[in-house]
Structures are given as structure tokens and as C-alpha cells.
N, C-alpha and C positions, 0 to 999 in steps of 0.2 A: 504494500500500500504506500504510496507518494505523497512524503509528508508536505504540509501546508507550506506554502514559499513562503517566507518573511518578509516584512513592510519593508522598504528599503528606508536606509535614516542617512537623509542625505541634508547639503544646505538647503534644500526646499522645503527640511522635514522644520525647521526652525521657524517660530512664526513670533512677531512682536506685536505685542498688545497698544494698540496707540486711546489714548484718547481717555475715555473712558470705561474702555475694555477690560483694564485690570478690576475697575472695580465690579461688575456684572458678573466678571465671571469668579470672582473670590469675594464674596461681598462680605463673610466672616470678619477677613483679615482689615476691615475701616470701620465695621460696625456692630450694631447689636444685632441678630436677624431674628428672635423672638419678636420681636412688633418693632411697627417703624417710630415708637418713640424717640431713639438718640436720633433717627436722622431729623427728627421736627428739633430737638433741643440743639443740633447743629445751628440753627438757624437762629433760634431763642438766644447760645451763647454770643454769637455777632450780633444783639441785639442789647445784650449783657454787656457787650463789652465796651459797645459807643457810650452806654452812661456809666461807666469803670472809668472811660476817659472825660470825663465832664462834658459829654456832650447830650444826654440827651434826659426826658423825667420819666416819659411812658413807656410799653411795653402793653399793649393791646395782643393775643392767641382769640383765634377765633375757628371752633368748632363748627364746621360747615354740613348740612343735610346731607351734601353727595360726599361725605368721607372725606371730606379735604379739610387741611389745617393752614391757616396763614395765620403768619408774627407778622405786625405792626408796630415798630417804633418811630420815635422823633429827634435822632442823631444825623447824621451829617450828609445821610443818602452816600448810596454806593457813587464813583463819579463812574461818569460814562462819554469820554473823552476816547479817542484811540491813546490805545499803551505806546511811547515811546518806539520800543524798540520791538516790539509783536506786533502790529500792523494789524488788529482787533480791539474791539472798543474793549474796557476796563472791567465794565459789567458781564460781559460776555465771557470774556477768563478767568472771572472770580466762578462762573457755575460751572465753566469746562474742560478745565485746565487743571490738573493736578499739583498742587505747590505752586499755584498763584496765588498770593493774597499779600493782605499790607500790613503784617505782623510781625515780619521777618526783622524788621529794622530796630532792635531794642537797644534805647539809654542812646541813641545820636540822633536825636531831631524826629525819632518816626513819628507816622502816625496814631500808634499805639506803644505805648511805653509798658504797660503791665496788662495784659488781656490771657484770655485761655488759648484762643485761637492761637496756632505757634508755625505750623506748615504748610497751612492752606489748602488743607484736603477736606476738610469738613461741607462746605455747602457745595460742594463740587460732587459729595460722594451723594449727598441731598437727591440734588438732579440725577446723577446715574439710574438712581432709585427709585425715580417718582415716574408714573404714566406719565403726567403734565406739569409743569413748573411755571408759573406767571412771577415775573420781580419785575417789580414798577419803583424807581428811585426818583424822589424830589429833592432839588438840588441845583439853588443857587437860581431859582425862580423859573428852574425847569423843570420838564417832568418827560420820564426816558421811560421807555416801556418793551419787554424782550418776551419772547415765551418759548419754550423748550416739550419737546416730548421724548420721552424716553433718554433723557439727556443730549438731544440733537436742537439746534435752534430750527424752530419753524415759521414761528413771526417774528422776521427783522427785528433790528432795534430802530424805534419808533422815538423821535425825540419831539418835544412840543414846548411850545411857553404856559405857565401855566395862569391860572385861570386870573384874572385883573381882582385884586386882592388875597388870591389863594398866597400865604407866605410860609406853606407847610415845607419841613425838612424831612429825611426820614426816607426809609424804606421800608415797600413792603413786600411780603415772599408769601406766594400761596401753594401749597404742592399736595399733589395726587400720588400718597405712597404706593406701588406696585406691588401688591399681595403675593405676585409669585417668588418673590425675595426674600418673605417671611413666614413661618411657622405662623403668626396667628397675625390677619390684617389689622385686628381691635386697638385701638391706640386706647392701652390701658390711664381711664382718666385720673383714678387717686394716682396713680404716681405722677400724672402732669402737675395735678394739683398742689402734692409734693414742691415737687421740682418748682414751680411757681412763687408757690408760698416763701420757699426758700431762697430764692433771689429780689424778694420784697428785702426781707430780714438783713439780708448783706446790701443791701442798697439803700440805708434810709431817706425817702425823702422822694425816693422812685416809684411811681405808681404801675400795680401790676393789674392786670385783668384778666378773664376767663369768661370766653361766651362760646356758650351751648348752643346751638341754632335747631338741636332736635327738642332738647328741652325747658328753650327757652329763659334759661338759667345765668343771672352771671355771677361771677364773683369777683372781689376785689381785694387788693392788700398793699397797705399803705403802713410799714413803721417809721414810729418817732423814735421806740424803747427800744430798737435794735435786735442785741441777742437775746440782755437778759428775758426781754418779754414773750421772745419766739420760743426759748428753753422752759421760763414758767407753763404757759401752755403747753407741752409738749410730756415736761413729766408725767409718772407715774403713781409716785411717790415724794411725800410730803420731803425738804432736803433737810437733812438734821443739822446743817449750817445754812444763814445765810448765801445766796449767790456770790459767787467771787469771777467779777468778770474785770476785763482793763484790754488795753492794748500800746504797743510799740512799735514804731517806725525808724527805720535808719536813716541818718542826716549825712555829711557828705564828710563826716570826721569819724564814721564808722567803720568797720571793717567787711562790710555790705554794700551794694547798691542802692542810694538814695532814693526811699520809697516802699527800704523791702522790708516785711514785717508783718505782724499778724493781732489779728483782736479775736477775743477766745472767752468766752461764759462756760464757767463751770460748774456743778450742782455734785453733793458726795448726798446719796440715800444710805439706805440698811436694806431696803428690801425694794421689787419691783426691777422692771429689765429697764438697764442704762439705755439713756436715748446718745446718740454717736454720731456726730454727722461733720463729716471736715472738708471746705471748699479751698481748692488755691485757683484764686483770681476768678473766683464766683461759678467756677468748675466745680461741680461734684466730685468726690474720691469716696466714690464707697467703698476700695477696696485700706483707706487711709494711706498711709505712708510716712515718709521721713518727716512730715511736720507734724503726722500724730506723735510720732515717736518723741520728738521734739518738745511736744505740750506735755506729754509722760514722762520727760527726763527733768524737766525743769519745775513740775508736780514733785516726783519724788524726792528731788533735793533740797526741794524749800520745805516739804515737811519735814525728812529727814535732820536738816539743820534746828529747825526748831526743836524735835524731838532732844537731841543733844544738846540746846542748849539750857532747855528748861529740866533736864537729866530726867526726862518720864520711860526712858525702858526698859523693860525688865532685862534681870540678869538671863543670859542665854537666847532671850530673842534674838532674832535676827532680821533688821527690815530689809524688804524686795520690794522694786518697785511695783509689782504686781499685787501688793500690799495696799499700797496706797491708791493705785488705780483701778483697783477692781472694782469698787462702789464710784466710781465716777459717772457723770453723763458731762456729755458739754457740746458746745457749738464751737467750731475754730475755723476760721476765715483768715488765710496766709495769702497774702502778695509775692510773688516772685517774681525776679525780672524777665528770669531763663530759663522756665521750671521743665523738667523733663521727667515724662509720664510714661508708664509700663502699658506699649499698646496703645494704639489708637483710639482708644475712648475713652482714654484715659481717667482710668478707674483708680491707681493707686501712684504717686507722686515716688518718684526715684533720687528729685536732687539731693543729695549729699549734704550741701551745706544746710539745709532745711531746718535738719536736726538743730545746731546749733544754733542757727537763726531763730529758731520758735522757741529755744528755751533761755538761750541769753534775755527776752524780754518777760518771760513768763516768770521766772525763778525769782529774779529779785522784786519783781511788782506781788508775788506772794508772799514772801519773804515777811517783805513792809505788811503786807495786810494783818498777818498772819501775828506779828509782834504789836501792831495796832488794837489786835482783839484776840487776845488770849485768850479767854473762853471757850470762843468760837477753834482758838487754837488747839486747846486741849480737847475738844470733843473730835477734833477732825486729828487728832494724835491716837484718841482710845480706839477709835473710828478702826486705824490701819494698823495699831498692833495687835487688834484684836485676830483680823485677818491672816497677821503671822502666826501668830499663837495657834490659828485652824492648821493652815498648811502646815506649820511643824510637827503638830500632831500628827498627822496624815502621815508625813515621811515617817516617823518612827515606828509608826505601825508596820510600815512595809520593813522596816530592818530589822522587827521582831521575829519575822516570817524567814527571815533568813536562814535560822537556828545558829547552833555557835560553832558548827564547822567553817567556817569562812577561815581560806589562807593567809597569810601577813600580807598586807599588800607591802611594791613594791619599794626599796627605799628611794628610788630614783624618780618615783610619781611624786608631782607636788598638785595634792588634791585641791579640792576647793570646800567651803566651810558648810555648803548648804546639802540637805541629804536629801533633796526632792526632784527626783530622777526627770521627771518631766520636763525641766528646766536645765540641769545639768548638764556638762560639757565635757569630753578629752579630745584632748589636741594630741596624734601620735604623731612628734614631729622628730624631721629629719638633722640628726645630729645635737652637741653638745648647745654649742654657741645659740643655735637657732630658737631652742630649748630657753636659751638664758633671757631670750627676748622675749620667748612666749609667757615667761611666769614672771615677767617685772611687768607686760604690757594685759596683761589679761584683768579679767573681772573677776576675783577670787573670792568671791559668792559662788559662783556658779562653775566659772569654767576650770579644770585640772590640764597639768602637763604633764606629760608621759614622753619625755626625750629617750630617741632609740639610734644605738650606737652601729654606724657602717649600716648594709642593707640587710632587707630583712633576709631571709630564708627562702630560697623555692617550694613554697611545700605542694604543688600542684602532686607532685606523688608520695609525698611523705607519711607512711603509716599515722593514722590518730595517735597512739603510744609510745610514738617514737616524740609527737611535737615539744613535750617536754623537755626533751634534752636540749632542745635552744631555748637560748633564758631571755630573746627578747621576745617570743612568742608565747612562754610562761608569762611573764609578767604584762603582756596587753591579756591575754585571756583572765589573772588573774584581778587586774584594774580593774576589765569593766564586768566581773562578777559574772563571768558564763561560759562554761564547760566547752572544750569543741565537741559536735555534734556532725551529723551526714543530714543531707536533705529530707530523709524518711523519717526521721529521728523526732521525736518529741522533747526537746532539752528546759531544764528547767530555766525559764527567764526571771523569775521571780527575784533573784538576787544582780540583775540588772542594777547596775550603778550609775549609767548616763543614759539620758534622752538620745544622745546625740554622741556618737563614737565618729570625729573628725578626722580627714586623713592629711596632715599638713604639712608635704614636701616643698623643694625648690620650685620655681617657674621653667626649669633648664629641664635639658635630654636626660640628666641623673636621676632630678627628683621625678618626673616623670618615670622612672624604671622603678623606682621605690614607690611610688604609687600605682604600679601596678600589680610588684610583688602581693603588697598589702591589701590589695584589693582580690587578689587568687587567693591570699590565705581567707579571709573572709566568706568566697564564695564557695571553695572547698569545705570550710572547716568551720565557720562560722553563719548556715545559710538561713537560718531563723531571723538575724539582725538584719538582713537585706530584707528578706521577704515583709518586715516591721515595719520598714522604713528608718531604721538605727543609726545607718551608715552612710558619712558624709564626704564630701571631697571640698578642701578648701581648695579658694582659684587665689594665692597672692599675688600681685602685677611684677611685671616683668620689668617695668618703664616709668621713670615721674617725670613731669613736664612743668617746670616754673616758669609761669607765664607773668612778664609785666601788665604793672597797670592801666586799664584802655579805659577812655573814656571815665564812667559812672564808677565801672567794675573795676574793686584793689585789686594787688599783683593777686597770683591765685596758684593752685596746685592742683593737677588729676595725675591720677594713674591709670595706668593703662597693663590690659593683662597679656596684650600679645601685640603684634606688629602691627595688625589693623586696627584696631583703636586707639594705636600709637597715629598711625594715618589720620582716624576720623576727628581725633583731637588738634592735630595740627590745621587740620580743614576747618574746624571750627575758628580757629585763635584766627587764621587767615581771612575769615570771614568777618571774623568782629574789629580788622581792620591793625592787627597786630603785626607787627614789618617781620619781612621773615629772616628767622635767624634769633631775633630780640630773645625766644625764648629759650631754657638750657633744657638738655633733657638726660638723665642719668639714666641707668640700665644698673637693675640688680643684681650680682652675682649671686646672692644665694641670699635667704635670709636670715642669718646672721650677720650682714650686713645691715638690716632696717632695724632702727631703732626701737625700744619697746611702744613709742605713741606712734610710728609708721606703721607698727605691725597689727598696733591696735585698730587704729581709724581704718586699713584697708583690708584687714584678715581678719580679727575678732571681732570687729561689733556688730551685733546682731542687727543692727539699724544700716551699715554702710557694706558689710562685705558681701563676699556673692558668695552662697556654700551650695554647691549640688548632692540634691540627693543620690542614691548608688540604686539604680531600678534595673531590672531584667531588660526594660525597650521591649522592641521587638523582636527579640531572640524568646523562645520560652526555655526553661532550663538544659532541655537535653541541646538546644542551638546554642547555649552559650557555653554547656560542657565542651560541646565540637571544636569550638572556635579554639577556648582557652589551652582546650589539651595541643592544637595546633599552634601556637605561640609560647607555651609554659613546658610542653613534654618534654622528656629528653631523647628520645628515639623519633622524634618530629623534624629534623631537618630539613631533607625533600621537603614535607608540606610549608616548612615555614619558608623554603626556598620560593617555591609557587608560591605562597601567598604576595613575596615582597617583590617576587617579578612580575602580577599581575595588577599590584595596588600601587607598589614602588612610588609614582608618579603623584599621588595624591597626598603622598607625605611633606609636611614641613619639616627641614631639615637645620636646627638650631647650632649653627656651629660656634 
């Protein structure tokens, strides 16, 4: 029988997406495809963002009979001139143009200084989406009018004088989302009403509205009281302090961008579910990020300092900041100049400096409060040691369970003080030196060091009874409290001692081979922790890059974990108008070269580093037994010869 001829994969097989083809055919990768809410709230945030920049008061959504939604504001109107250098009017490549828009230009004169919008894909992914799109923009006594189907323009642009008196500004945008793009067409309305409500509250003084046209319904929201009044309402629970809200802005003697800063209400109950809700630059982050983390760090220290200053706690407590934050609700509204978000829809906030920017204003404005009204102090003291006092129970109950066979641990482990495995940390890192930074630069609550001398062991064949006899593979088994075991095996985990079993070598070809020793002994000998999710891999960067200071923004520093984000970072500096060359950029040999606050801000903190988890993929276990015995064996030669003449070329080769 004459098997099937195969498709030929030639240049013809190669096809590029123009236009707005990428987004049709991946609409996943720009949006939400449950309901076409985020692409309506694309349009809502350019509506958010012209009175962000002082330019506009209203904000009219309008629920239409035939399924369509149009935003109404009265900012500055889209302009609708031909683009310079694209030979298409302005209007026109803001809906169909990918990475057009006027956001790009932050802290030198742009149009927009602080807004959510950052690449210009949003009302563009809008149109791809929509049956029909109408944007009509008034502007400068004119009035421009475009209409699109399918993200194609169908009526021209229409430009006219407007009406003798009419002195309306503003744009408005009505679109017909395309049901076959979504899982359910229904523009769920509590959450619009959410989302609405919520952009009152961050905008005092901006009127929102909501009209129903099936039921006739509208709604309105106007705050004077900001957050505190949007959080009162919103509770559950009665707060057993006072509201503690404030805000801070950086000025041009700070160590930030002028402007950048956050205003934040906070409520501590006893009981009832925490209300949570954090915007940067009137963006929603439900997923939060580095500026919750931020409001969390600067929470924890200003009680923490009180606590110790007013000497309230007990011997042997121990506070965690998940102590003090667990009974929290709050609202947080962060400014950032350059904020960079996880994903296109930006659901959870990634900048870096976040952190500290949300809690250098937060910490000492509690601080003050906090010494202003002791009372209130001590009760939001009893408040979170009470919370320790739980969790510590908790752990020792599980060390009870141990029984009192447990071996010495290591003398070379330098553990950490809290015994609540959930939070818990070891770092198995490469060498003495690197070791010496991990346990000056770590957080010694939580996270242990475990320095291991030269590489580890092959043990891809090594008898179970035999692992013993190497005493760095004694002592990580004996650390983190669990027996080796085979796949079939049922091993007792109960005496688990970290959440989190870290693997943290060099950035170079070495520690790379020691990461993956450690990761065979693991999947050999340790395969309960995998299949848990136990088992991590730190990424530390390869590269730092000090950049002088531009414009608005002080000098600054990023790191970078491999050569192209060494690229994407210099693309950036190049763009924000940094002469090239100005910046220095070092290369880490190993780490015991970075200092213990290097190692911390980029490898340990659980707010800034990048730690992967260690998952099967898609290999299921007997595919990834194949592979490893073909990389790890010792009678695998041949294969590993084939493997590295067939892949060979798709290697990075660090020399």
C-alpha cells in the first residue's frame, strides 16, 4: 500500500499575518474570549485615560437594544489629520494598526504622561472583534466620522464643521462585538457595573454613567469621598479600626518619576471575606502584583515597628507579614510612569520598582498614624499577633506528626526560624561563596540555605541504597525531610520541611549541568515533590545594565537573564532616548560574585525574582524517563550522539 505523499514545506508554505490577522486568528493571546467585556473596557480605558490627563469630566456607556455598546467621553477627541509619516488619517491607525497609538511617548512632552494604555493594541484588537465599529471624534470645532466592519474600513472618513454652537470635544466609539470570538456573547453587566463604579472612585470629581436601553435603567457615580467611601460600602464586616487611608507622590528630588505614587484605603476586620481590588493608572489588576506587594511590605513594617516599639510581643512569637495582612481589605490606586503588565490584559502589574514605590509612601504615612493613635494601634497589634499565634500552632502540630525518629539535620544547612512548611524555602545552591550570599541576603523567616560542595552525583542509575553513600544527596534528602522513593511508591511526605525545594545554580554552561544533575536526582529518586509541585528552579540574570538618568527617570538598574533581554533592555534605554554606549553593562560570573542585596532583589524575593516550577510538560512520565535515560545513561552514547546531531543547531552555546 503507497503511503500518503507529504505536504511539501517550502517558502510558499510560510505565510505572514498583516493587519489585523494576528488578532482573528489568536484572539486568546490580546484578550479575554469569555464575553466581549475587556474589548468594551479597551475603549472605556482610553476614555479613563483622557480625564487621568486632565482633560476631560464625563464618561457616558451606553447599552444598546441591538447588542451594541458605545463609550462617550468629553477629552480631547481622537485627531484625525493624516499621520506624518503613514500617509493614513490618525483615526484610522489608532483602530487598525497594531502598536499605533499616543502612549508610547512617556515623561518628554507626550501626550499622555501616566495612562494604562502603553502599546497601542487595545482599541485596534476592539475593531478586529467587532461585526461593526462607528468612532465619531469632535475636535477643534470639527467633527470626523469612520466606520469599520469586521475591522476593515467601509465608510470613509467623513470630516464636517460642526454644528454653529455645537463646542463639544470628545469621542465616541460604538461596536458590535462578534459572538463567534467568544464563548458566551452576554456582556456580563455586574461586572461592567463593577468596572464603572470603580473608575468613579479613582477619578473624583468625574462623572460616570450606565444606560440600559433594554431596561430602561441608568445609573450614575459621582465621588467627592474617594476610596475611603467606595471601601465603606463595599465591606463586609464592621472594621475593628478606624479607616486608614492617605496617599504619596514623587516630586522631582525623589528617587522616582515625578508623579509616580499611589493613594491606598485600608480596613483590618476579624471576620467576613477581604474586599481586594488594586488599579495602576485606573487599570484593573485582578491578578495584583508588585504594588500589592508593595502596600503588604510597607503594612507589615509599620506595624511591625510599632509592635517593637511599644515591646507588645510575646516571647517566641514570630511576626509574618501574612500576619498582619490577612485580615486586610483595601483599595490601592498606583501611578506609574512605565508600568509593565503580565499579558495583554493586563491583569497583574510586573514592574519591579512598584514594590518599593508603594511602600516607601505607605510605611511611614502608617507609621505616623499608627503613633498618633495608639489605641487604634494596639488593637491592630493584638489584631496580627493573634494571627501568629494561629499559624504557629498549626506548624507544630505538623512537627508533632513527625514522631522523634527525624535524623540530625545537616550542619552545613542554615535553616530559617519559621516551621510553617507552606511558606518555607531551601535554596540548594551551587558552591561555598554563593552559599555565603545566599544566607546574608535571604529572608531568614522563611527561606534556608543548603550550600553543596562541587556537582552533584549522576544518580540516573544509582541503586536507592546505594544514595547514601554520597553525603550531598544525604543531606538535601535529609533537609527537606523525605525518604527517596520510585514513582509507584507511596513515601511518607508528612515530614516535609519546605513548601518550596529551590534549585539555585550559576547562569553559565556549569551551573546549568548542576541543574540538571539535581533535577535527574529528583525525578529519579524524589518523584512525589515534582508531581506536588515542591520543586523549583531559580533563573538569577546573567547581565546588569546601569542606565543614566533620562529625562523625568533617575539613573536606574535591570537585569537581564540571558542575551535577549540583555537586547530588549538596551532597545528600550535606546528608545527612551539614552545615547548609546552612556550605559555600563557587567556580566556575572557566577554568583558568588553578586552581593547579598543583588542576590536578594533578583533571586530571592518572592515579589521581584522569577522561580519556575519543575512540571512533566508535555512529556508524560515514561516520555520523560526516555528522554533523561538518553542524556543521563551511561551506555547512551550513540543516542546522545543522535540526539546532539539532530538538535545540535538549536543550542545556545555560552562560551
Amino acid at each position: 500500500m503507497a503511503s500518503k505523499p507529504t505536504p511539501d514545506y517550502s517558502e510558499a508554505s510560510i505565510r505572514v499575518l498583516k493587519g489585523l490577522e494576528p488578532v482573528k486568528q489568536r484572539p486568546g493571546m490580546y484578550t479575554r474570549t469569555d464575553n466581549p467585556l475587556h474589548i468594551v473596557q479597551e475603549v472605556l480605558d482610553n476614555a479613563a485615560d483622557e480625564a487621568l490627563a486632565g482633560h476631560g469630566k464625563r464618561i457616558k456607556v451606553t447599552l444598546h437594544a441591538d447588542g451594541s455598546v458605545s463609550v462617550d467621553d468629553d477629552g480631547r477627541g481622537i485627531p484625525f489629520g493624516m499621520h506624518p509619516e503613514e500617509g493614513a488619517s490618525v483615526i484610522e491607525l489608532v483602530f487598525t494598526r497594531l502598536h499605533a497609538g499616543g502612549k508610547f511617548d512617556k515623561g518628554k512632552g507626550g501626550a499622555y504622561s501616566f495612562s494604562g494604555g502603553l502599546h497601542g493594541v487595545g482599541v485596534s484588537v476592539t475593531n478586529a472583534l467587532a461585526k461593526r465599529l462607528e468612532a465619531v471624534s469632535h475636535r477643534e470645532g470639527q467633527v470626523a466620522r469612520l466606520v469599520f466592519e469586521a475591522g476593515d474600513v467601509t465608510e470613509a472618513l467623513q470630516v464636517r464643521k460642526a454644528a454653529e454652537g455645537d463646542r463639544r470635544q470628545g469621542t465616541s466609539v460604538r461596536v458590535w462585538p462578534d459572538a463567534k470570538y467568544f464563548e458566551s456573547s452576554q456582556l456580563p453587566v455586574h461586572e461592567l457595573v463593577h468596572l464603572l463604579r470603580s473608575k468613579a472612585v479613582l477619578m473624583p470629581g468625574v462623572a460616570v454613567s450606565l444606560v440600559n436601553e433594554k431596561t430602561k435603567e441608568t445609573q450614575s457615580w459621582q465621588y467627592k469621598g474617594g476610596l475611603r467611601d467606595y471601601l465603606m460600602q463595599t465591606l463586609s464586616a464592621d472594621p475593628v479600626i478606624p479607616l486608614f487611608d492617605g496617599e504619596g507622590y514623587a516630586d522631582s528630588n525623589d528617587n522616582f518619576a515625578e508623579g509616580e505614587g499611589a493613594q491606598w484605603c485600608v480596613a483590618f476586620t476579624e471576620d467576613g471575606t477581604p474586599v481586594r481590588e488594586s488599579y495602576v493608572n485606573l487599570i484593573p489588576t485582578s491578578a495584583g502584583g508588585t504594588h500589592d506587594s508593595g502596600l503588604r511590605d510597607g503594612l507589615f513594617t509599620a506595624v511591625k515597628s510599632f509592635i517593637e516599639m511599644h515591646a507588645l510581643l510575646p516571647k517566641g512569637v514570630k511576626l509574618m507579614p501574612e500576619d498582619v495582612f490577612a485580615r486586610a481589605s483595601y483599595v490601592l490606586s498606583a501611578k506609574v510612569l512605565d508600568p509593565q503588565f503580565q499579558g495583554q490584559i493586563k491583569e497583574r502589574l510586573n514592574s519591579r520598582d512598584a514594590v518599593r514605590l508603594v511602600s516607601s509612601f505607605v510605611r511611614p504615612s502608617l507609621e505616623l498614624w499608627l503613633n498618633q493613635h495608639v489605641e487604634y494601634g494596639k488593637k491592630l497589634a493584638e489584631l496580627a499577633i493573634k494571627a501568629a499565634q494561629t499559624r504557629q500552632r498549626a506548624g507544630q502540630k505538623v512537627e508533632k506528626r513527625k514522631g522523634s525518629g527525624v535524623a540530625v539535620l545537616p550542619g552545613k544547612l542554615t535553616d530559617c526560624e519559621s516551621r510553617d512548611i507552606l511558606h518555607n524555602e531551601v535554596f540548594l545552591v551551587e558552591g561555598d561563596s554563593a552559599g555565603g550570599s545566599a544566607k546574608m541576603g535571604r529572608n531568614k523567616e522563611t527561606q534556608a540555605v543548603l550550600p553543596l560542595r562541587g556537582k552533584v552525583l549522576n544518580t540516573w542509575e544509582v541503586e536507592r541504597d546505594r544514595l547514601f553513600a554520597n553525603t550531598e544527596i544525604h543531606d538535601i534528602s535529609v533537609a527537606i525531610g523525605v525518604d527517596p522513593h520510585g514513582p509507584n511508591d507511596t513515601p511518607d511526605l508528612s515530614g516535609l520541611r519546605y513548601g518550596k525545594v529551590c534549585i539555585l545554580s550559576d547562569a553559565d554552561v556549569d551551573g546549568s549541568h548542576i541543574q540538571v544533575l539535581l533535577l535527574t536526582l529528583f525525578f529519579r529518586h524524589f518523584p512525589k515533590l515534582i508531581d506536588s509541585g515542591n520543586v523549583f528552579v531559580a533563573r538569577p540574570p546573567l547581565f546588569r545594565v546601569d542606565a543614566p538618568a533620562r529625562g523625568k527617570k533617575p539613573a536606574s538598574k535591570a537585569y537581564a537573564l540571558d542575551e535577549g533581554e540583555l537586547t530588549a533592555i538596551l532597545d528600550k534605554l535606546r528608545k527612551e532616548g539614552v545615547r548609546e554606549g552612556a550605559w555600563s553593562i557587567s556580566r556575572f560570573k557566577g554568583l558568588g560574585e553578586m552581593s547579598a542585596e543583588q542576590l536578594w532583589e533578583t533571586t530571592l524575593n518572592p515579589d521581584t525574582r522569577r522561580l519556575l516550577p519543575v512540571r512533566l510538560g508535555a512529556f508524560d512520565f515514561a516520555g520523560t524517563e526516555q528522554l533523561i535515560t538518553k542524556l543521563m545513561g551511561k551506555g547512551e552514547a550513540a543516542a546522545r550522539r543522535e540526539l546532539m546531531e539532530l538538535h545540535g543547531d538549536s543550542v545556545e552555546i555560552d562560551i
